[in-house]
PDB file as gemmi writes it, atoms N, CA and C in Angstrom:
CRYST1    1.000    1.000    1.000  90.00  90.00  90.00 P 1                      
ATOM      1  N   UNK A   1      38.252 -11.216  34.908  1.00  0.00           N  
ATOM      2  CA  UNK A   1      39.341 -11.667  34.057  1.00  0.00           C  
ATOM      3  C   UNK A   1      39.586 -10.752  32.853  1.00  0.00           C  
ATOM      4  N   UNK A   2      38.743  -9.993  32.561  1.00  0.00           N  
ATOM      5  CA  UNK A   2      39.177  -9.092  31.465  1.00  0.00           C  
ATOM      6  C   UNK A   2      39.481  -7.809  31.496  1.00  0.00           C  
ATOM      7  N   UNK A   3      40.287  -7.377  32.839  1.00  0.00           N  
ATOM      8  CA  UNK A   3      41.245  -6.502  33.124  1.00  0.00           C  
ATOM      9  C   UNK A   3      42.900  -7.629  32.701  1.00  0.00           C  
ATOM     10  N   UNK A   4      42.330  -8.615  33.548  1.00  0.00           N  
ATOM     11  CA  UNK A   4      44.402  -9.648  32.706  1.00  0.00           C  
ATOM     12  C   UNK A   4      44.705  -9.654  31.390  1.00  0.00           C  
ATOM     13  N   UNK A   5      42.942  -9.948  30.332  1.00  0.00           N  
ATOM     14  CA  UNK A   5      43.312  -9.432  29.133  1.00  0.00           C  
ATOM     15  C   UNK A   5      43.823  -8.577  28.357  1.00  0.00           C  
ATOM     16  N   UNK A   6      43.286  -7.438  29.178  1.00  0.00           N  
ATOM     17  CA  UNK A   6      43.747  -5.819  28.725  1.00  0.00           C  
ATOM     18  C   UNK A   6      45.595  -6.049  28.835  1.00  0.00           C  
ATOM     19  N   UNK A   7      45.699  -6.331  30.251  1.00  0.00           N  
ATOM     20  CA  UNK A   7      46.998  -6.500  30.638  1.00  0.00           C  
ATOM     21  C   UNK A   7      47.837  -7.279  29.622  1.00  0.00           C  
ATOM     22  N   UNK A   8      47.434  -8.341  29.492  1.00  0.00           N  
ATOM     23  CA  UNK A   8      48.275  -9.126  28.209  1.00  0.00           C  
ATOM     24  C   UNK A   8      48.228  -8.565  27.240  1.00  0.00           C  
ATOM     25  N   UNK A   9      47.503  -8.045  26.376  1.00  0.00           N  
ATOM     26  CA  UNK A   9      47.439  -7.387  25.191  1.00  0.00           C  
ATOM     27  C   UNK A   9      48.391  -6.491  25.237  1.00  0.00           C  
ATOM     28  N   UNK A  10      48.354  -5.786  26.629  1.00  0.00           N  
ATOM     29  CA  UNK A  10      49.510  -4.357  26.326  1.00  0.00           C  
ATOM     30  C   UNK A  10      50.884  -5.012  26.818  1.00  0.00           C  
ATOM     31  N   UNK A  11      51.080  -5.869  27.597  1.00  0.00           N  
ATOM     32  CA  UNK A  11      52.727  -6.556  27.532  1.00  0.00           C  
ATOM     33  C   UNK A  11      52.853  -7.479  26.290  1.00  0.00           C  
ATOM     34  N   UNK A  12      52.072  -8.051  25.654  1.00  0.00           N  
ATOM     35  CA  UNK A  12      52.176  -8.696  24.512  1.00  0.00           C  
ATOM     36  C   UNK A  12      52.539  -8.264  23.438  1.00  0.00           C  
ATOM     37  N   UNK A  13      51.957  -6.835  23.452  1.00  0.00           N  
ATOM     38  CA  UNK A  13      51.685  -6.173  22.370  1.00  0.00           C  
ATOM     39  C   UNK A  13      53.578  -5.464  22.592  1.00  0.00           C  
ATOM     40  N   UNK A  14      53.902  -5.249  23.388  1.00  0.00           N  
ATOM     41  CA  UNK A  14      55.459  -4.599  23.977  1.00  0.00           C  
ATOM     42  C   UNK A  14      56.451  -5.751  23.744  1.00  0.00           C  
ATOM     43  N   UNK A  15      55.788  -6.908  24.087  1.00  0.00           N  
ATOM     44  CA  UNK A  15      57.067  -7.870  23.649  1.00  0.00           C  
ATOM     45  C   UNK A  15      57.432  -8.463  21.630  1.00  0.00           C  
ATOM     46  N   UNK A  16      55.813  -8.375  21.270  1.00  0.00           N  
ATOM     47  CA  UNK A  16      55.672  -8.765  20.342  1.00  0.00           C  
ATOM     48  C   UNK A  16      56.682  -8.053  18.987  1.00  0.00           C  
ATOM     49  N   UNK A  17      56.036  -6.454  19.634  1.00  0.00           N  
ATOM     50  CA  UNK A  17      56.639  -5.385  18.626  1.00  0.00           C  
ATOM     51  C   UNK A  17      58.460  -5.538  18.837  1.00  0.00           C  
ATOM     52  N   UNK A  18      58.969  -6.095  19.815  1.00  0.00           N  
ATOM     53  CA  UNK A  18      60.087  -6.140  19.687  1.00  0.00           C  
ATOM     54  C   UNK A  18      61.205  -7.253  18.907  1.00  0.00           C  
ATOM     55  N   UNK A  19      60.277  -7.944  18.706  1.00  0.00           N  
ATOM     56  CA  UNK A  19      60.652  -9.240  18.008  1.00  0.00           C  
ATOM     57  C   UNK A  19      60.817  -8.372  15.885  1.00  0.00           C  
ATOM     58  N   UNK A  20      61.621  -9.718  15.800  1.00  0.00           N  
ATOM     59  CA  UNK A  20      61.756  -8.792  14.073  1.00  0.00           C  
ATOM     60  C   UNK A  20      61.159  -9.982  13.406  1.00  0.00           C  
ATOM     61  N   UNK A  21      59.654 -10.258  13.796  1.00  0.00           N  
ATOM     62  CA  UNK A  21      59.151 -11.179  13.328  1.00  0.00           C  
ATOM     63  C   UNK A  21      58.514 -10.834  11.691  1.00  0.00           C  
ATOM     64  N   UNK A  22      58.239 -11.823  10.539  1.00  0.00           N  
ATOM     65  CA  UNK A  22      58.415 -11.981   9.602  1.00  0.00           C  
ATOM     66  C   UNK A  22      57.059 -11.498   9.648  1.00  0.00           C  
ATOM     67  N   UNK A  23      55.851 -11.634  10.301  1.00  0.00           N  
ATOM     68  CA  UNK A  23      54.337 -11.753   9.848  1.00  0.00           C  
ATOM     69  C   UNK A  23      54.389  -9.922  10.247  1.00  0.00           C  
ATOM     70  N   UNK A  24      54.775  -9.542  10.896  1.00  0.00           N  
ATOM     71  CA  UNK A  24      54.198  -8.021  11.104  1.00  0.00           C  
ATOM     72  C   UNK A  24      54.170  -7.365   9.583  1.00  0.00           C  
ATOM     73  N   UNK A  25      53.548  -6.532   9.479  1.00  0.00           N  
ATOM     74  CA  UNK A  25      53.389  -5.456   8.081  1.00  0.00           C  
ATOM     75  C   UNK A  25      54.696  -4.432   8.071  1.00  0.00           C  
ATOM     76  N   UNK A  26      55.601  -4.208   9.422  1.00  0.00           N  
ATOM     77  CA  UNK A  26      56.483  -3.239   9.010  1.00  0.00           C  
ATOM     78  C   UNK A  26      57.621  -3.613   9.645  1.00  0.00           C  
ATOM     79  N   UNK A  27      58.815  -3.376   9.098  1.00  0.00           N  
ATOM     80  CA  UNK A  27      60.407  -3.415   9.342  1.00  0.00           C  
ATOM     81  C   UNK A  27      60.752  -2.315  10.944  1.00  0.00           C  
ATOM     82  N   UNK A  28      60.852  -3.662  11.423  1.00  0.00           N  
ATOM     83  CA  UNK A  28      61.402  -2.905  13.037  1.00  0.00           C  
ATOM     84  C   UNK A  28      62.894  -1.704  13.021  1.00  0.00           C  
ATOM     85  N   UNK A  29      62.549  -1.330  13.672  1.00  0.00           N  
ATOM     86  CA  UNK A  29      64.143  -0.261  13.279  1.00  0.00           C  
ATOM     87  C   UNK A  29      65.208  -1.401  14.474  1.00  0.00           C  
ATOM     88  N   UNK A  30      66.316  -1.474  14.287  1.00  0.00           N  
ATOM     89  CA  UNK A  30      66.792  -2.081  15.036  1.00  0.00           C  
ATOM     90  C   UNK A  30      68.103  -1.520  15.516  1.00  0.00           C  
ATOM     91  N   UNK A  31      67.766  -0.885  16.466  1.00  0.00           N  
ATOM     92  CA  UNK A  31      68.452   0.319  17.735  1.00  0.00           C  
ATOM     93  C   UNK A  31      68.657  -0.038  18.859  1.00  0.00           C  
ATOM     94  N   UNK A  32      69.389   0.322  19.737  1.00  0.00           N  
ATOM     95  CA  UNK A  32      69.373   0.098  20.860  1.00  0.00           C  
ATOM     96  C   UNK A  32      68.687   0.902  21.682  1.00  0.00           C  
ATOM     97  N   UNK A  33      68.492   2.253  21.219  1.00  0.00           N  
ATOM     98  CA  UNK A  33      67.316   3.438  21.453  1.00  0.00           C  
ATOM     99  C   UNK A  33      65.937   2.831  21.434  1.00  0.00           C  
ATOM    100  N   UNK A  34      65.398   1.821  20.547  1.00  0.00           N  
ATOM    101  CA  UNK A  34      64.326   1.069  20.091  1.00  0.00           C  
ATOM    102  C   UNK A  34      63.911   0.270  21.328  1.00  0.00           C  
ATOM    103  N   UNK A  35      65.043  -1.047  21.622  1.00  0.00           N  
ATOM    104  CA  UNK A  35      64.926  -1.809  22.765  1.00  0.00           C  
ATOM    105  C   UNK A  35      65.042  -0.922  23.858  1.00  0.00           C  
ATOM    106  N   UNK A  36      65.662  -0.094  24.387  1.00  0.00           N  
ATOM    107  CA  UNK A  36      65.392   0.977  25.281  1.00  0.00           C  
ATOM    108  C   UNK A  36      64.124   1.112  26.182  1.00  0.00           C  
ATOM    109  N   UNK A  37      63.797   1.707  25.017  1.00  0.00           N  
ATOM    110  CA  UNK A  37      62.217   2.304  24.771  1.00  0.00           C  
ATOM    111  C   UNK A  37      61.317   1.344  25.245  1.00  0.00           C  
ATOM    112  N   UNK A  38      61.424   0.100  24.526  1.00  0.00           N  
ATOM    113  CA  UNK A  38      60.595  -1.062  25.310  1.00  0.00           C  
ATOM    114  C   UNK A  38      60.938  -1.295  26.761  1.00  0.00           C  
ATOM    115  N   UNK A  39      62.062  -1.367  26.581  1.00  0.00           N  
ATOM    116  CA  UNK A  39      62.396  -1.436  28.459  1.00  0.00           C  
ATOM    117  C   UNK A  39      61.711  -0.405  28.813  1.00  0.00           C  
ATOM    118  N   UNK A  40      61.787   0.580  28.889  1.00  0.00           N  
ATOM    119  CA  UNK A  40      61.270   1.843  29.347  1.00  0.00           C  
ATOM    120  C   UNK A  40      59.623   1.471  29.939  1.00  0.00           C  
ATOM    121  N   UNK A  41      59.063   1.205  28.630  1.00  0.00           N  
ATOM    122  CA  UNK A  41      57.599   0.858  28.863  1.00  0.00           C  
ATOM    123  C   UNK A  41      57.283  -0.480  29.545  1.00  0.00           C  
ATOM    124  N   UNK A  42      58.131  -1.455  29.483  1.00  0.00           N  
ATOM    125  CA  UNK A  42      57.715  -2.420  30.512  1.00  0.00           C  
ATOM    126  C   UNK A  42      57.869  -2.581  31.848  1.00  0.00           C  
ATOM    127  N   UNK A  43      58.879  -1.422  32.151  1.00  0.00           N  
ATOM    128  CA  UNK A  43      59.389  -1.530  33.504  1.00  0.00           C  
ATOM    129  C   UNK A  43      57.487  -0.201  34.075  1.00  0.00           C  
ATOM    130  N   UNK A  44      57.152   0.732  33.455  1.00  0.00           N  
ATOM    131  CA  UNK A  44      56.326   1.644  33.766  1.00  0.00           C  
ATOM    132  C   UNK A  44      55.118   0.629  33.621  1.00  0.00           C  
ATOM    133  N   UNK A  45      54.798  -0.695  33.279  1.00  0.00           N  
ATOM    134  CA  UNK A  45      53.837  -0.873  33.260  1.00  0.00           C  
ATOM    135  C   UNK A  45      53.509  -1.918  34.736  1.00  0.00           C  
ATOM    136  N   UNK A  46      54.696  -2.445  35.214  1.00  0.00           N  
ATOM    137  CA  UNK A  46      54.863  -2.974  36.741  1.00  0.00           C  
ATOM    138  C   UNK A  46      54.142  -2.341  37.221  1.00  0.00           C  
ATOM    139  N   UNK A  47      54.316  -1.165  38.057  1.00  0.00           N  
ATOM    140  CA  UNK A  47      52.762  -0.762  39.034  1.00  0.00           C  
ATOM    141  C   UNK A  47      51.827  -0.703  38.603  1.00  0.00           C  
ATOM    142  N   UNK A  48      51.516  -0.975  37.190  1.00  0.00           N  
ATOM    143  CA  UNK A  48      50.014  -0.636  36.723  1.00  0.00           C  
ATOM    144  C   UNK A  48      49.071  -2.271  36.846  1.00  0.00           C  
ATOM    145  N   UNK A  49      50.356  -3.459  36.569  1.00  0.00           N  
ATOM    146  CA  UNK A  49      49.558  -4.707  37.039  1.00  0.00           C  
ATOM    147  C   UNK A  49      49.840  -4.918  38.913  1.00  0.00           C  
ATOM    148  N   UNK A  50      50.726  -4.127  39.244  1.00  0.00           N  
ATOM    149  CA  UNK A  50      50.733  -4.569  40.904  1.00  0.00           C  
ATOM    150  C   UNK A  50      48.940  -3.743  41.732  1.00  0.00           C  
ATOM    151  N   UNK A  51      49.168  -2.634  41.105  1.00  0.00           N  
ATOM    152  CA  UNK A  51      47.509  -2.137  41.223  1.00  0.00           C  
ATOM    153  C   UNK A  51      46.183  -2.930  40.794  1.00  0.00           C  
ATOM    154  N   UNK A  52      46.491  -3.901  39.369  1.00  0.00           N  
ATOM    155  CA  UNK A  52      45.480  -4.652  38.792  1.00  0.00           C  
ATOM    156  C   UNK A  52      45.348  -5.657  39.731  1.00  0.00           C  
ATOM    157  N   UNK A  53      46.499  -6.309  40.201  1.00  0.00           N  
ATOM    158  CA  UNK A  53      46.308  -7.570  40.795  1.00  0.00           C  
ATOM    159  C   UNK A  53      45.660  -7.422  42.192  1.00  0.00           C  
ATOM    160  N   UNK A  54      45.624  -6.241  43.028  1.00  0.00           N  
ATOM    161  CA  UNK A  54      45.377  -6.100  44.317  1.00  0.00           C  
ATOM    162  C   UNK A  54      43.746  -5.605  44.132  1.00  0.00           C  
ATOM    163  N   UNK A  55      43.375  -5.008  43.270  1.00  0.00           N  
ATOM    164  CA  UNK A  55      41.926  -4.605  42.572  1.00  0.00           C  
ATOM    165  C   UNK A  55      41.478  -6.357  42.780  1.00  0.00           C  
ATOM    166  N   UNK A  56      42.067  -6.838  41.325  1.00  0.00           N  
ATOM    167  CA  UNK A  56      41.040  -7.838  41.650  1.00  0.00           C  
ATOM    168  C   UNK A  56      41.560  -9.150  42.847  1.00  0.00           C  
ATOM    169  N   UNK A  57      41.834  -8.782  43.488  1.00  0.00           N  
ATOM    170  CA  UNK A  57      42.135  -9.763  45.078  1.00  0.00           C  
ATOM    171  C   UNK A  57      40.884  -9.374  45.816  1.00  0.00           C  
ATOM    172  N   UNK A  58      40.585  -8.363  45.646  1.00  0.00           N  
ATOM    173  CA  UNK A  58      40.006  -7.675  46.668  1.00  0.00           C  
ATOM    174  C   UNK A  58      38.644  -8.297  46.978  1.00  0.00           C  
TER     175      UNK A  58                                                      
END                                                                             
């Protein structure tokens, strides 16, 4: 189970930073280049849990 953790932490951590939430320490830039970018990285992180999930099936 603590490969799903890893996993959550890094989509969490991708959804979180996109939010313009009040508790973070710094002012999100708010771009469409910005949200992009997150797309970018969440769509690249799909095969990395379709690989996690078949690891631990196994």
């Amino acid at each position: 189970m603590n490969s799903w953790a890893g996993a959550g932490c890094a989509v969490g951590g991708g959804l979180i930073s996109v939010l313009p939430l009040p508790l973070l320490p710094f002012q999100l830039e708010q771009t469409l280049l910005h949200y992009a970018l997150h797309a970018i990285y969440a769509m690249l992180q799909i095969p990395l849990l379709i690989v996690l999930a078949r690891q631990i099936r196994l």
